[in-house]
KETORTI-374615 format. One record per residue (C-alpha): x, y, z. Coordinates in pm, whole numbers, plus 50000, padded with zeros to 5 digits. Example, Ala and Ser with C-alpha at 12.3 -4.5 7.8 and 13.67 -1.06 7.14 Angstrom:
2
512304955050780
513674989450714
// end
This chain:
168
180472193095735
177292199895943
177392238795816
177022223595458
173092209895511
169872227795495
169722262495581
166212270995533
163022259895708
159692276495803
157482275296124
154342260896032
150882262396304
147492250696219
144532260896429
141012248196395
138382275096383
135952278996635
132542282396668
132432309896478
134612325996187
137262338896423
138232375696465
141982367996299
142822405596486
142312385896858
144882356896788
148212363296949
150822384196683
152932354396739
150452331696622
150652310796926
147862297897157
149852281097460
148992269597806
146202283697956
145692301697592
145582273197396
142112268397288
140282308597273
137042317597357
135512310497072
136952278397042
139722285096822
142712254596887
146672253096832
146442221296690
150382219396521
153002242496598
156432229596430
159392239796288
159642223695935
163492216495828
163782224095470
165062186595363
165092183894964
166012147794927
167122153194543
169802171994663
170842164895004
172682134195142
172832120395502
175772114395690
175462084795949
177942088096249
178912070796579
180252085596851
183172072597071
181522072797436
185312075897524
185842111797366
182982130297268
184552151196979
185382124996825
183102107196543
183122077096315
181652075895982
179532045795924
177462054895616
176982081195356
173472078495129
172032105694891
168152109195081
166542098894709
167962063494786
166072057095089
162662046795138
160022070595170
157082070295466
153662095595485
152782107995800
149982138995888
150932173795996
147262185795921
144052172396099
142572141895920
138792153696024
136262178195887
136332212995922
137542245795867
141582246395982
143772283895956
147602278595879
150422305695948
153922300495790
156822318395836
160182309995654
163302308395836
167172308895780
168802284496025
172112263796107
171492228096261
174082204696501
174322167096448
171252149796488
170082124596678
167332093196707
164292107696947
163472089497248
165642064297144
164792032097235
167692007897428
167071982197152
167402005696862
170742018997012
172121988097095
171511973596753
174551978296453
173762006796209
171291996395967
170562017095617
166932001995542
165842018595874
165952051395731
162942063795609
161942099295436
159182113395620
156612135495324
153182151695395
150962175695236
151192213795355
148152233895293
146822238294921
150172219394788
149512196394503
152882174894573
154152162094860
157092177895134
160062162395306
159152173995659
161862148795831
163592115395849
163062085496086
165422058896161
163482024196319
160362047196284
161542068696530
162342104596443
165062124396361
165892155096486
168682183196459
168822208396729
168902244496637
172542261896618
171472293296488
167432302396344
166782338896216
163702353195997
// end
């Protein structure tokens, strides 16, 4: 069942400082810099804003299902694999130059609904199921001395699980 996978994640945003040491008190409460807002005065810069599923591959399996373009409640099963059997990837969330970067996190309860490939390309759809396309996606958050499982990519495109519910 869908309700049975991860129920916990955390919004994670990076900023670069600017110019100077920034005044933390005139950043948005939310912690966003959008639009217009994006980069402050100072030079300040959104440079990440994500929400970070809460995958923990040593306990979770994946469920790999295709749906019948006939009747779209219905679902076949074409593979089951615990996440520590696939093959793990690196990518970046944080900025891979020098300087001075500020972080806000925020942990989050949430529900997810079936995922789905990204963009996914007419090749990669068309193509039969394939395990050894999965891929565990880990990166380094902040001052952590180990790795995180911030996602999953199938053909090295991501995964992704729209929100069903997401509280604080």
């Amino acid at each position: 069942m869908q309700a049975t996978g991860p129920s916990t994640g955390f919004a994670l945003r990076i900023f670069n400082r600017g110019d100077h040491y920034p005044d933390l008190g005139l950043l948005p409460v939310d912690g966003r810099l959008t639009g217009e807002q994006r980069r402050s005065i100072d030079g300040t810069q959104l440079l990440c804003d994500a929400l970070v599923v809460r995958i923990e591959p040593r306990h979770h399996w994946l469920g790999a299902y295709q749906g019948d373009p006939e009747d779209p409640t219905c679902f076949r099963c074409l593979d089951r694999v615990a996440l520590s059997e696939l093959s793990n990837d690196a990518c970046w969330f944080y900025p891979t130059h020098d300087g001075t970067f500020l972080s806000w996190e925020r942990g989050l309860r949430l529900s997810l609904k079936p995922g789905s490939i990204v963009n996914c390309p007419e090749e990669l759809s068309s193509a039969p199921y394939d395990r050894s396309l999965i891929s565990v996606l880990w990166s380094l958050l902040g001052d952590d001395a180990s790795l995180t499982c911030v996602g999953l990519t199938y053909g090295g495109q991501r995964l992704i699980w729209p929100m069903q519910t997401l509280s604080s």
